[in-house]
C-alpha positions in Angstrom: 101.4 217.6 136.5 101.4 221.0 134.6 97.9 222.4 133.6 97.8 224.9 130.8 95.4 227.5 131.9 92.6 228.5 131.1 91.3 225.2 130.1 88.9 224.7 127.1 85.4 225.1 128.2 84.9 221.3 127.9 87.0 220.9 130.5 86.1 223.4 132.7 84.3 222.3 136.0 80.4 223.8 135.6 79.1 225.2 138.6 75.4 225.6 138.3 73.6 227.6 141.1 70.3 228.0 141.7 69.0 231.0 143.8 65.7 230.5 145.5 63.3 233.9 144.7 62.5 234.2 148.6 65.8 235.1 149.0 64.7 238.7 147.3 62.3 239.0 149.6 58.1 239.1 149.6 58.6 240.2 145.6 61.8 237.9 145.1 60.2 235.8 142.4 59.1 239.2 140.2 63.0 240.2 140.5 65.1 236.6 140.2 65.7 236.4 136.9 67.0 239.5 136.6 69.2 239.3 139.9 70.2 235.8 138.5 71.5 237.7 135.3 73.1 240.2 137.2 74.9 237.8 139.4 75.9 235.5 136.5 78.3 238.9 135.3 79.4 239.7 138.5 80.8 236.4 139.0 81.9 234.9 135.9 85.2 235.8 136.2 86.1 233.6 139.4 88.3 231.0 138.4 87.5 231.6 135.3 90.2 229.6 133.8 88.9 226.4 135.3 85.4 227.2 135.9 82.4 228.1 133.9 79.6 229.4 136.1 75.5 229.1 135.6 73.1 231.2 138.1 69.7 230.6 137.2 66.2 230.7 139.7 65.9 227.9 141.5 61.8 227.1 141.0 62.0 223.5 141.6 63.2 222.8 145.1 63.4 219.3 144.5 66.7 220.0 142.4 69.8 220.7 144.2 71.0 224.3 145.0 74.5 223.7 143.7 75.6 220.9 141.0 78.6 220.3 139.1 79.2 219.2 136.0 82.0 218.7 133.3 81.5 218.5 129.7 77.6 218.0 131.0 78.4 215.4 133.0 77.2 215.3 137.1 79.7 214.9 139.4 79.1 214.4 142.9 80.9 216.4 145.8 83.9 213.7 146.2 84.7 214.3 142.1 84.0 218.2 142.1 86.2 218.0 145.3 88.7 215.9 143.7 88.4 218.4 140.4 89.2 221.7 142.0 92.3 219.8 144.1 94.0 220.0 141.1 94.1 223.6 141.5 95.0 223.9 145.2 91.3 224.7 145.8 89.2 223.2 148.8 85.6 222.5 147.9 84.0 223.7 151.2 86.4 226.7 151.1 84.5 227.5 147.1 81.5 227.1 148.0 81.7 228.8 151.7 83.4 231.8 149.0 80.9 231.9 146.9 78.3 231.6 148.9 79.7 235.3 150.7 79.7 236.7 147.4 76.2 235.7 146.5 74.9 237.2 149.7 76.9 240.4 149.3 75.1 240.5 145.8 71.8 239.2 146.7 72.2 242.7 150.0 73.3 245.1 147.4 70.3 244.1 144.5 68.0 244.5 147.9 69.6 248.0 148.6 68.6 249.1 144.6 65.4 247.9 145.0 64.3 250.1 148.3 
């Protein structure tokens, strides 16, 4: 099956992210916003043509780090996994890939601030 890329945004996979402020440090919760910001345009353009990223502070631990969604719908791990399949992607290999870049963002936003 042939996909025309880059998909209409309803139909793009939604990868929201929350980063927890004590990952900044002692201060990280007078800084996430802006990091999240910051992030957010650093990494907007991965996949872009099948995925729309969301970074945004994660100030309610009870909500998950990482969710999925398509046309604001949840999807669990086994449909985002099955989702990204259709582009020769591995789930654990995104998120283990994504996860790298956040830290190499979250190391060089700690470097600015000292």
């Amino acid at each position: 099956m042939k996909i025309d890329l880059p998909l209409p945004q309803e139909k793009k996979l939604t990868v929201l992210f929350r980063v927890e402020p004590g990952c900044l440090g002692p201060s990280g919760k007078d800084h996430i916003e802006e990091f999240c910001k910051l992030a957010l345009t650093e990494i907007a353009t991965i996949d872009a043509d099948y995925v729309h990223w969301e970074v945004v502070p994660r100030y309610d631990k009870s909500k998950a780090e990482i969710q999925y969604k398509i046309n604001n719908k949840n999807l669990n791990h086994e449909q985002a996994a099955k989702y990204l399949a259709k582009f020769s992607k591995h789930l654990d290999d995104f998120e283990e890939n994504f996860h790298g870049k956040l830290v190499q963002l979250i190391e060089g936003y700690m470097n600015e601030l000292t």
